[in-house]
N, C-alpha and C positions, 0 to 999 in steps of 0.2 A: 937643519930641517925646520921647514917654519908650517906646516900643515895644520891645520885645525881641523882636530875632531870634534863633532858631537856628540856624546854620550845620552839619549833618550832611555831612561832604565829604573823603574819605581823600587826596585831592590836597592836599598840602599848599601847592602853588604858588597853589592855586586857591582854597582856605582863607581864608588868608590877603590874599590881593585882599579878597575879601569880606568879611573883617573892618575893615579897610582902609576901602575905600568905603563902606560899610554907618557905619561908628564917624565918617564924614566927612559923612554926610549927618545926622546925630545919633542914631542909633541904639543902643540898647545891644544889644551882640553876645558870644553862645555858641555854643562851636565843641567838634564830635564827629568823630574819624577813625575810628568804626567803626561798624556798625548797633546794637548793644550798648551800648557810650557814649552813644549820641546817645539812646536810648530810655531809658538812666538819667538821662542829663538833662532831657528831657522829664517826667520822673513828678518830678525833684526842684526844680525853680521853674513860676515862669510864666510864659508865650512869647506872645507875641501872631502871630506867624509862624512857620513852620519852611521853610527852602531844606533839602530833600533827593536828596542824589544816592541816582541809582536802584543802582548798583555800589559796592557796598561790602562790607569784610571782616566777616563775623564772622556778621551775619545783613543780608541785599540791603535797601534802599532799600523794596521792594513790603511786606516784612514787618514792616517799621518803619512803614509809614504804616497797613498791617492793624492792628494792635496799637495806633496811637494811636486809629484811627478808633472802636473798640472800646471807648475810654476817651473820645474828644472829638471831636463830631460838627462843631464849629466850627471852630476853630482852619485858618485859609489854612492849607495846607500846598503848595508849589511846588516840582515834583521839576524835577533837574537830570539832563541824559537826553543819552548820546550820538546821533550821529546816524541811526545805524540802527536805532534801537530803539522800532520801532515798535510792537509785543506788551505791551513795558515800559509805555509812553505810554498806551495800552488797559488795561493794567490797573491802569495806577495810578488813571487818571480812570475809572474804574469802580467803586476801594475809595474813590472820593470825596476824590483830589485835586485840590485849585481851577485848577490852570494848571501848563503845564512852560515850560521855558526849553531849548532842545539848544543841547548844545556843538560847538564853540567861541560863547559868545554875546557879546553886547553887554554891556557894563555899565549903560548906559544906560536899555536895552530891559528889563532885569532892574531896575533901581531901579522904574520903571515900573511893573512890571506887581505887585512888591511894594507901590507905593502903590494901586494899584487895589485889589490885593485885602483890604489893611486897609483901606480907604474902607467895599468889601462887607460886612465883615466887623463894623465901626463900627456901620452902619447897620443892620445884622442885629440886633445886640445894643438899639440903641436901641430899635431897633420890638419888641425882645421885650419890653425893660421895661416900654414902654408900655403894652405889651397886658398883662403882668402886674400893671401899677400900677393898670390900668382893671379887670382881672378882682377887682383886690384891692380897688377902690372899691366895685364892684359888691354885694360882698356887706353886710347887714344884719345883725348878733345880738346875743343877750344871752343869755346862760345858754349851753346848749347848742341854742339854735333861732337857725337860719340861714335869710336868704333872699337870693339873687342876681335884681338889680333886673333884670339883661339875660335873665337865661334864665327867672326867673321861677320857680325852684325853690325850695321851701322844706323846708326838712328839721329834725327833731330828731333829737337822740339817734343820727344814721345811719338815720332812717327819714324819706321822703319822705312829703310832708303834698298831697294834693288840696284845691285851696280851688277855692272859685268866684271869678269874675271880683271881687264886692263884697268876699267874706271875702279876698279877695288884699289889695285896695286898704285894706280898712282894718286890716290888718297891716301893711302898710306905714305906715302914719301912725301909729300906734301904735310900732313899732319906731324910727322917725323921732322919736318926742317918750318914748324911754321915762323911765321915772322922773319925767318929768311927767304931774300927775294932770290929766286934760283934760276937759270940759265935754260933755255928752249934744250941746250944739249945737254947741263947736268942730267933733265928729268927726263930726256932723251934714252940716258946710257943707264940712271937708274929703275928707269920702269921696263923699257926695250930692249937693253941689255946693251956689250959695244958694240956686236956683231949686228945690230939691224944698219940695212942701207938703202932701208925704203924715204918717201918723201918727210926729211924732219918737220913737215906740216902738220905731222899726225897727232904732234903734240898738242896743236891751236885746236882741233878739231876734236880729242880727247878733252881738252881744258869745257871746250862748250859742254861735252854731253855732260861733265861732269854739276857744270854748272845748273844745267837744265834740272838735275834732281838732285841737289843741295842747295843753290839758292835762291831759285827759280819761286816765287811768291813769298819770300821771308823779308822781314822785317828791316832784316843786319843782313847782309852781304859777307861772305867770308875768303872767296875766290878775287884776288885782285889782278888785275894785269898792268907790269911797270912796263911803260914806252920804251921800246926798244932794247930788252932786256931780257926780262920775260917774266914770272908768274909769285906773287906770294900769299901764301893765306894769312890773314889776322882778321883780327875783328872791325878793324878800324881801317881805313886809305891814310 
């Protein structure tokens, strides 16, 4: 277990426990005795958790958790709350605190609820990468033209490109096989399927429309055509 807690907490009696416990359950543990410390500490490593008490010198528990939230919308943060404080409690899980603990607590109930919320926390992050690893799969280019297979966008330059259903599909095999020079029938059977047995012209006549809104006024060229062969995109001839 390599997690790093923060400990924000001016009791020093109560500090200390929780470095204590916290450093016995394997945790690596930092400790702040004032709202000011504890927010320099936060901006100078990085914490997988923060315990914050809501009473503290210098600037309160609520304004420390404002100012992190403002910086890191993730990061558990679990405020430590006496028992009357119920306004506190409200406003803390309003600026987007994950859980409080009131005092006098359990130690036990507090290791707890700090493993729940790095579990939350864990998985939060995993399912973003995911979704970033998949959004980052998603996209197709070479040069400056882009196309994302899920949503179906295709852009150059920062300008989005209208294709029809056909001229999508064989940009897609094209971008899929670039730099390879491909056959009038490879891109035949994989855009039209084998069963088509209409004019294999369609493919030269596909190539133009395709041409006309990808590199119809650009710079670089990226649609080439080999003599007698048939079709391959790069950036180069």
């Amino acid at each position: 277990m390599n997690e790093a807690v923060l400990v924000i907490e001016d009791e020093q009696k109560i500090a200390r426990l929780l470095e204590i416990e916290l450093e016995y359950e394997g945790y690596r543990v930092g400790k702040a005795s004032s709202g000011t410390e504890g927010l320099e500490k936060y901006r100078s490593e990085n914490w997988n958790l923060i315990l914050l008490d809501i009473m503290l010198p210098n600037m309160s528990g609520i304004e420390v958790l404002r100012r992190i939230r403002q910086h890191n919308a993730q990061i558990p943060v679990i405020l430590l709350t006496a028992k009357d404080s119920v306004e506190d409690k409200v406003s803390g899980l309003d600026l987007g605190a994950n859980d409080y603990v009131t005092k006098p607590f359990q130690i036990e109930e507090l290791l707890a609820r700090i493993r729940a919320a790095l579990r939350l926390s864990s998985t939060a992050t995993s399912i973003s990468e995911t979704e970033s690893s998949m959004e980052s799969m998603a996209w197709l280019n070479i040069a400056d033209l882009r196309l994302n297979e899920r949503t179906r966008e295709v852009i150059r330059g920062g300008d989005h490109i209208e294709l029809t259903p056909r001229e999508y599909d064989l940009l897609v095999f094209l971008l899929k096989h670039q730099r390879q020079v491909l056959h009038r029938e490879q891109i035949l059977q994989a855009v039209w399927g084998f069963d088509y047995y209409g004019d294999t012209n369609v493919v030269d006549v596909y190539i133009r429309y395709l041409r006309k809104k990808v590199d119809h006024g650009r710079a670089t060229e990226l649609i080439h055509t080999v003599r007698g062969v048939g079709y391959v995109l790069r950036e180069q001839v």
